[in-house]
C-alpha positions as CSV (number, residue, x, y, z in Angstrom):
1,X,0.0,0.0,0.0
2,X,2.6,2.7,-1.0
3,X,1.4,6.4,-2.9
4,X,3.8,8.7,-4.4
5,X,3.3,12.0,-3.0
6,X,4.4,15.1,-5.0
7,X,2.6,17.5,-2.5
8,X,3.1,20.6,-4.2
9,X,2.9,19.8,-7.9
10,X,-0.3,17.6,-7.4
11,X,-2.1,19.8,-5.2
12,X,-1.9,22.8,-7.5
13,X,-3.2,20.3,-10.3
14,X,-5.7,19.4,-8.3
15,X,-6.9,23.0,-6.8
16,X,-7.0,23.9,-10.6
17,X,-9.5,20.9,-11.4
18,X,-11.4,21.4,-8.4
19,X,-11.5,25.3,-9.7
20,X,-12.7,24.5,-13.0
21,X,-15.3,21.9,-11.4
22,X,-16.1,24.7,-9.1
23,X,-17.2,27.1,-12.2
24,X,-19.2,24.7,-13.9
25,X,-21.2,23.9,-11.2
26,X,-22.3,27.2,-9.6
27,X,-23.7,28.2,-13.5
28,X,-25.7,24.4,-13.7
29,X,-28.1,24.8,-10.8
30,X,-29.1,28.6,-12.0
31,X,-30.0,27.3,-15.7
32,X,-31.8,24.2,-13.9
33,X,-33.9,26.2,-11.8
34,X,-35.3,28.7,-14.2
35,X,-35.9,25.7,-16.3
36,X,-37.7,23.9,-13.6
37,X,-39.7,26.9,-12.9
38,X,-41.0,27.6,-16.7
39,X,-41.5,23.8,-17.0
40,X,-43.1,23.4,-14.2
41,X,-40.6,20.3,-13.2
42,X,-39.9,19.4,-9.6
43,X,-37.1,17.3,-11.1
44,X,-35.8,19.7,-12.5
45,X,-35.4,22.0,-9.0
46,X,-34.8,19.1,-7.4
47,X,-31.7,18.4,-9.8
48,X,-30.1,21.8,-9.2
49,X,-30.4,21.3,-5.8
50,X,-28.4,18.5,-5.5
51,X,-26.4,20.4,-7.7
52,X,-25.9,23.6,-5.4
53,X,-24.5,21.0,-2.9
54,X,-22.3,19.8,-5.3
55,X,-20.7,23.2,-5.8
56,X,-20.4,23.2,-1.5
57,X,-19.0,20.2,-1.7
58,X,-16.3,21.5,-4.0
59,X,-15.9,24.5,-2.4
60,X,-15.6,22.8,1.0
61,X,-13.1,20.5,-0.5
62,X,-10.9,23.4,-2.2
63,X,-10.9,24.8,1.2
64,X,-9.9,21.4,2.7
65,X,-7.4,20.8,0.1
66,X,-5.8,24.4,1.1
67,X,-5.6,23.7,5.1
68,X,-4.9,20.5,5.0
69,X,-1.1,20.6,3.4
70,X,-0.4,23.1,6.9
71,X,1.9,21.6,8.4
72,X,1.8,20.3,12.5
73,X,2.0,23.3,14.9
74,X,2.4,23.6,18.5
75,X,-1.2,24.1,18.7
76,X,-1.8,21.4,16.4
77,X,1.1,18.7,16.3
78,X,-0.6,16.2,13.8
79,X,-1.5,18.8,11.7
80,X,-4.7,19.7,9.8
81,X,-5.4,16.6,7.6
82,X,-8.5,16.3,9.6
83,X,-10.1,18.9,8.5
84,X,-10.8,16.8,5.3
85,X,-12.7,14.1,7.1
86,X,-14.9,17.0,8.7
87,X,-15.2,18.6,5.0
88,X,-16.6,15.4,4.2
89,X,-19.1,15.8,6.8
90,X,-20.7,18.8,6.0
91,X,-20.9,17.5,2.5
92,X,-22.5,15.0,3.2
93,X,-25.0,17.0,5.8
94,X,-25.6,19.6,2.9
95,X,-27.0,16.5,1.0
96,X,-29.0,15.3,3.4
97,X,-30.6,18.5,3.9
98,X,-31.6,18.8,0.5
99,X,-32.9,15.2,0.4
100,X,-35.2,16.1,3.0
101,X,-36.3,18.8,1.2
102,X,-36.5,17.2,-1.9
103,X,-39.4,14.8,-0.5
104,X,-41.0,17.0,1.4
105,X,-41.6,19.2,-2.0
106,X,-42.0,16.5,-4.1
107,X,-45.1,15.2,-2.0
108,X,-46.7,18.5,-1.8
109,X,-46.6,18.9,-5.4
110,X,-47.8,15.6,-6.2
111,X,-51.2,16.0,-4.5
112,X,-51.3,19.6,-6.2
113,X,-51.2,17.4,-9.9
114,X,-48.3,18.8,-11.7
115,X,-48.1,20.1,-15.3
116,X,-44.6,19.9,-16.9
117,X,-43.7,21.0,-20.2
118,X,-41.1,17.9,-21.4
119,X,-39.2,20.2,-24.5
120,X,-38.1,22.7,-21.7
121,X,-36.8,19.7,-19.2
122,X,-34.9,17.7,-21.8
123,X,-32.8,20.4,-23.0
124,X,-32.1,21.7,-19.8
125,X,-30.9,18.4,-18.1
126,X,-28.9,18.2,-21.2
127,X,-26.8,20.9,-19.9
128,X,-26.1,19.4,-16.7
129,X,-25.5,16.1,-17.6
130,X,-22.8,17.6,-19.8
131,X,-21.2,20.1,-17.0
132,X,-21.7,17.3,-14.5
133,X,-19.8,14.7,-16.4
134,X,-17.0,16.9,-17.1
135,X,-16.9,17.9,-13.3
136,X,-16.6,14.4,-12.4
137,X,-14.3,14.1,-15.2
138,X,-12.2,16.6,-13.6
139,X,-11.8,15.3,-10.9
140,X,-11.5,11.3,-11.2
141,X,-8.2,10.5,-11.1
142,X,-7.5,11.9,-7.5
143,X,-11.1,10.3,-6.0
144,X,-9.0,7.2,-5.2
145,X,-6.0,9.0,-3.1
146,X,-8.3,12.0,-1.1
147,X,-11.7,10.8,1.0
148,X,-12.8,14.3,0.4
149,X,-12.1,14.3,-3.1
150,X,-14.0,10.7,-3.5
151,X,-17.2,12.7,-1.7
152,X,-17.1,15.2,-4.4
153,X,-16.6,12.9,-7.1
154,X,-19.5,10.5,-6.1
155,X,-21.7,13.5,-5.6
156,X,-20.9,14.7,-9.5
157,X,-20.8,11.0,-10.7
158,X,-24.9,10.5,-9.2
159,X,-25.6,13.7,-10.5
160,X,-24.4,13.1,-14.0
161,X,-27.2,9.7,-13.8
162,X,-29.4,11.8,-12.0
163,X,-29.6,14.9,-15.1
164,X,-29.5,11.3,-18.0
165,X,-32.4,10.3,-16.0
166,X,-34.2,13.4,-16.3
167,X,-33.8,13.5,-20.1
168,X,-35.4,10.4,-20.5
169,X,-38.4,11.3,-18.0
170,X,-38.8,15.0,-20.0
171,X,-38.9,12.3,-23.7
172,X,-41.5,10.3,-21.9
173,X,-43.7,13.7,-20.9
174,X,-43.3,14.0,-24.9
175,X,-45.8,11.6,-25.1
176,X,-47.3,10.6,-22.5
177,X,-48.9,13.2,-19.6
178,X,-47.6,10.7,-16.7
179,X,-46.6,14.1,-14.5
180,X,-46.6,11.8,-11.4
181,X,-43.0,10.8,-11.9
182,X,-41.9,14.2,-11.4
183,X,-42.8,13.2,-8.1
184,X,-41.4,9.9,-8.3
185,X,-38.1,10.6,-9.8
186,X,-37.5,13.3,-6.8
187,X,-37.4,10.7,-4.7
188,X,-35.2,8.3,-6.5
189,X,-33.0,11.3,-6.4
190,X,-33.1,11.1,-2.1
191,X,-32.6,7.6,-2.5
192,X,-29.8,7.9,-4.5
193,X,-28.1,11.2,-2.0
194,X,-28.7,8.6,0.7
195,X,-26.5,5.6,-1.0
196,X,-24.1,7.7,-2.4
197,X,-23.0,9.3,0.8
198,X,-23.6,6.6,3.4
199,X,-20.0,5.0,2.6
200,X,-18.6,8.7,2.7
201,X,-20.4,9.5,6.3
202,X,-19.5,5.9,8.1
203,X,-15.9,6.2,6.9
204,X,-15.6,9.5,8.0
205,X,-17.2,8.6,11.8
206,X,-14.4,5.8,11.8
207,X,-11.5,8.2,11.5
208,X,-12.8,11.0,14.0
209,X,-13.6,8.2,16.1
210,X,-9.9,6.7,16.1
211,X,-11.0,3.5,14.6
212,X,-8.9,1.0,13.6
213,X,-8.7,0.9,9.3
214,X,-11.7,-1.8,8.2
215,X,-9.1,-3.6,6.1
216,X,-6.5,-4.0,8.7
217,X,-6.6,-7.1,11.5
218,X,-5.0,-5.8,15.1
219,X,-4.6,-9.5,15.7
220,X,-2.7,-10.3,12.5
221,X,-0.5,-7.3,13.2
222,X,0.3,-8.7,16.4
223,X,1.1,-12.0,15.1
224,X,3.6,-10.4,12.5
225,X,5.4,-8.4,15.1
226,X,6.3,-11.5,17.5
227,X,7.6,-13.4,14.6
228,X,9.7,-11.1,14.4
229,X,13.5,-11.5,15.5
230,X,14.4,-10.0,19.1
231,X,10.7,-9.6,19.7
232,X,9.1,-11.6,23.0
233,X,5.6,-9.8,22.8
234,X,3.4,-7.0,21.7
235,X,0.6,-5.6,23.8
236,X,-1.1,-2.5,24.2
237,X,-1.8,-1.8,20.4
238,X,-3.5,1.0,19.1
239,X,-3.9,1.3,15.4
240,X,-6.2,4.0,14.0
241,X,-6.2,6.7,11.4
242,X,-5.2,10.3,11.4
243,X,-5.7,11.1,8.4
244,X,-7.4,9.4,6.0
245,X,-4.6,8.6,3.9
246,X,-2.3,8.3,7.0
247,X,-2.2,5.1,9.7
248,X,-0.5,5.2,12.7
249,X,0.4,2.7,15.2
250,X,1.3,2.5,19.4
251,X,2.4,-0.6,20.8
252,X,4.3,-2.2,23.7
253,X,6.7,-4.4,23.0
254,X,8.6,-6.6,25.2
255,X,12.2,-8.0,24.1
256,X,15.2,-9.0,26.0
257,X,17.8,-7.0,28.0
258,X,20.3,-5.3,25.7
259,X,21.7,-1.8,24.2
260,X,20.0,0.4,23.5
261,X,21.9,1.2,20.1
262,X,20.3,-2.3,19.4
263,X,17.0,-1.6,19.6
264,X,17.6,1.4,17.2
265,X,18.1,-0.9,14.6
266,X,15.4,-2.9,15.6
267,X,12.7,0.1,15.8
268,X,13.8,1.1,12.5
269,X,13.6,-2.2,11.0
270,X,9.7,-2.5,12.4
271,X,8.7,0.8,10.6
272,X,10.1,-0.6,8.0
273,X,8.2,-3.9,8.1
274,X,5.2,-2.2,8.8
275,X,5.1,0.3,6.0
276,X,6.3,-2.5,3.6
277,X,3.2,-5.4,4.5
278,X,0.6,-2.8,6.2
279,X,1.2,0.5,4.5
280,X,1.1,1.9,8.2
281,X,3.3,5.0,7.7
282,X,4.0,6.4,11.4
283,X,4.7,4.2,14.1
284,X,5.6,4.8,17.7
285,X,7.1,2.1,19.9
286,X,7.4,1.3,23.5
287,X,9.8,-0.6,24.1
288,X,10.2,-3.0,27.3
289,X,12.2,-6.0,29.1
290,X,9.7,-7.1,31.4
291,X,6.1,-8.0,31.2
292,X,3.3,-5.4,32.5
293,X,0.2,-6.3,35.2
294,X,-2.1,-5.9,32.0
295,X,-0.7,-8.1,29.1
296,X,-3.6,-7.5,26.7
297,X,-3.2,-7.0,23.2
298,X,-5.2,-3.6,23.9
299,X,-4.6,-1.0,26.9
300,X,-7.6,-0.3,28.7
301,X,-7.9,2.8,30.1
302,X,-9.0,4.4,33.1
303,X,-11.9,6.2,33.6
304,X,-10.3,7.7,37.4
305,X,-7.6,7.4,39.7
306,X,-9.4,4.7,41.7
307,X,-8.2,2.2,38.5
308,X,-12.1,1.6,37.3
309,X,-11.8,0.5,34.1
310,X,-14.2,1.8,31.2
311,X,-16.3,-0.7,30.1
């Protein structure tokens, strides 16, 4: 699990495509709403809705992109690479919001029995199918290396479906006066807000919650370490994220009575290890001859001085 980082070069590339993303999607949602207002197409408003929180999203990300290369300060000594998992978050609350909004519209309208005008909707999800797929263009190659960038991709990516979709319902109204799916399709839109961002928000949770990584096994790393050379045991582990491209680890580890030059070399040949078969990129040992009280492979802490354990 290695990444080559060129910090510097690659975020500017990136802030430029996030720019340009940026630009196309604050002009979408002000064509979509005038259309869904002469149309008379809750799809349509609904559409460039989901759209406004795409250009938040973007925004939010830009701004996360920015604050996040800061280095650490005394204030803040693992610097701000957090601040993308709490961009995320407000992404993904913007679309929620909406969503709610969305339905709640979409209902109202439905028992009101909607006229649309299906020449007016086509062309006008034409345009943001168009700007939405060449936002999410912009912006695929980084969605596998940057949480936040992912969020922004997957909101332009259901968008994109979401204004196709809408092309095909405005074809239908052609021909047939079925208005009812204007109600309808709003609510496929919530449902697919809802999928689209669930991954995003319980990933996000994990890492401001010090989780440990889903695809990483505490026990396995345990087992690794002991078969090490020089190594008698490992306890008190702690393996979580702190960024979300960044994995740290804290353990104990117990080996025999010796230099401490030598244990230099063996420190450095565990980071090594562990970057090499776990992609875990900071670690921080403890390093110890004899066995603790607690030997558990985790450290449970304290709640008080009278040693009552949390639970």
């Amino acid at each position: 699990m290695h990444h080559k980082h060129n910090h510097l070069g690659g975020s500017l590339d990136l802030g430029g495509r996030l720019i340009a993303a940026m630009a196309l999607n604050i002009l979408i949602p002000a064509v979509q709403i005038y259309g869904g207002i002469i149309s008379g197409s809750m799809a349509l408003i609904s559409d460039a809705l989901h759209n406004i929180s795409d250009f938040s999203s973007l925004l939010i990300s830009y701004a996360a992109l920015r604050i996040g290369r800061r280095g650490a300060s005394y204030s803040h000594t693992f610097g701000y690479k957090k601040f993308e998992v709490l961009a995320a978050l407000v992404n993904v609350a913007l679309l929620y919001g909406a969503s709610a909004y969305i339905a709640y519209e979409s209902w109202r309208r439905l028992m009101e029995g909607p006229q649309v005008r299906g020449g007016v909707v086509i062309w006008v999800a034409i345009i943001g199918l168009v700007a939405n797929a060449l936002s999410a263009l912009f912006l695929r190659q980084d969605a596998r290396e940057n949480m936040n960038i992912r969020s922004a991709f997957l909101h332009l990516v259901a968008d994109a479906i979401v204004s196709l979709s809408v092309v095909i319902l405005g074809i239908v109204w052609l021909f047939k006066p079925w208005y009812w799916l204007d109600a309808v399709f709003s609510w496929i839109i919530v449902v697919v807000v809802l999928a689209s961002s669930w991954e995003i928000l319980s990933h996000a949770f994990s890492i401001l919650m010090d989780a440990t990584p889903r695809d990483m096994n505490v026990l396995e790393i345990q087992r690794a370490l002991e078969e090490h050379e020089g190594i008698v045991a490992v306890h008190h582990i702690h393996l979580w994220k702190t960024a979300p491209d960044a994995v740290s680890i804290a353990a104990h580890i117990i080996v025999p009575d010796q230099m401490l030059s030598s244990v230099d070399t063996l420190s450095t040949d565990l980071r090594r290890f562990l970057e090499e078969r776990f992609g875990i990129n900071h670690s921080l040992f403890q390093f110890e001859t004899t066995c603790a009280e607690d030997q558990g492979i985790l450290c449970n802490q304290h709640e008080n001085n009278h040693g009552r354990r949390s639970p």
